[in-house]
N, C-alpha and C positions, 0 to 999 in steps of 0.2 A: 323877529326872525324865527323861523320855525323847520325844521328837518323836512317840511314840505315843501320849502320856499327858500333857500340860499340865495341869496343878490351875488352870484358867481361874478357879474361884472365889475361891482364896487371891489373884489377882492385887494387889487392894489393900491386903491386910494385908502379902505380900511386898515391894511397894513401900513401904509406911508403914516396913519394920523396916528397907530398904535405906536408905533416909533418913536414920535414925535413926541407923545405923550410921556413916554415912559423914561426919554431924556428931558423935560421938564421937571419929574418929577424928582428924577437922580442927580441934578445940576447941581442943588445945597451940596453934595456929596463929593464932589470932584471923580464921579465916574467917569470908568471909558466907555465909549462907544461903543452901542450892544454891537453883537454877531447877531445876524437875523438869517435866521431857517426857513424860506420860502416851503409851503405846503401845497400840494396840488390843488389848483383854484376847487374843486369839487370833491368829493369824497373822503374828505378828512376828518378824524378827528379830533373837536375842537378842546383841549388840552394847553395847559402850559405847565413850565418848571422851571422853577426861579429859586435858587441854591447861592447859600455863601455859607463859608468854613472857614476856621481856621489850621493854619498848619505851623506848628510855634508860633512866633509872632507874625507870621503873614496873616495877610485875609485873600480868599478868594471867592 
């Protein structure tokens, strides 16, 4: 995949398996279920941020 070439079309099914993936990966963990941020199928960009804190004994 190259900034000349986006597969705009695969966009939701790359999204659906990134989901999928990243509750696999969180399962050992007893995560919740991400919030997912839909991006415009084209001109985005491609960026994540993935944060956990504490606040006393909480985690978030």
């Amino acid at each position: 995949m190259t900034p000349e070439h986006l597969p705009t079309e695969q966009y939701e099914a790359q999204l659906a398996e990134k989901v999928v993936r990243l509750q696999t990966m969180m399962a050992p963990f007893a995560a919740p279920v991400p919030e997912v941020f839909r991006s415009p199928v084209s001109h985005y960009r491609m960026r994540a941020e993935f944060r956990l804190w504490h606040d006393g004994d909480d985690l978030y």
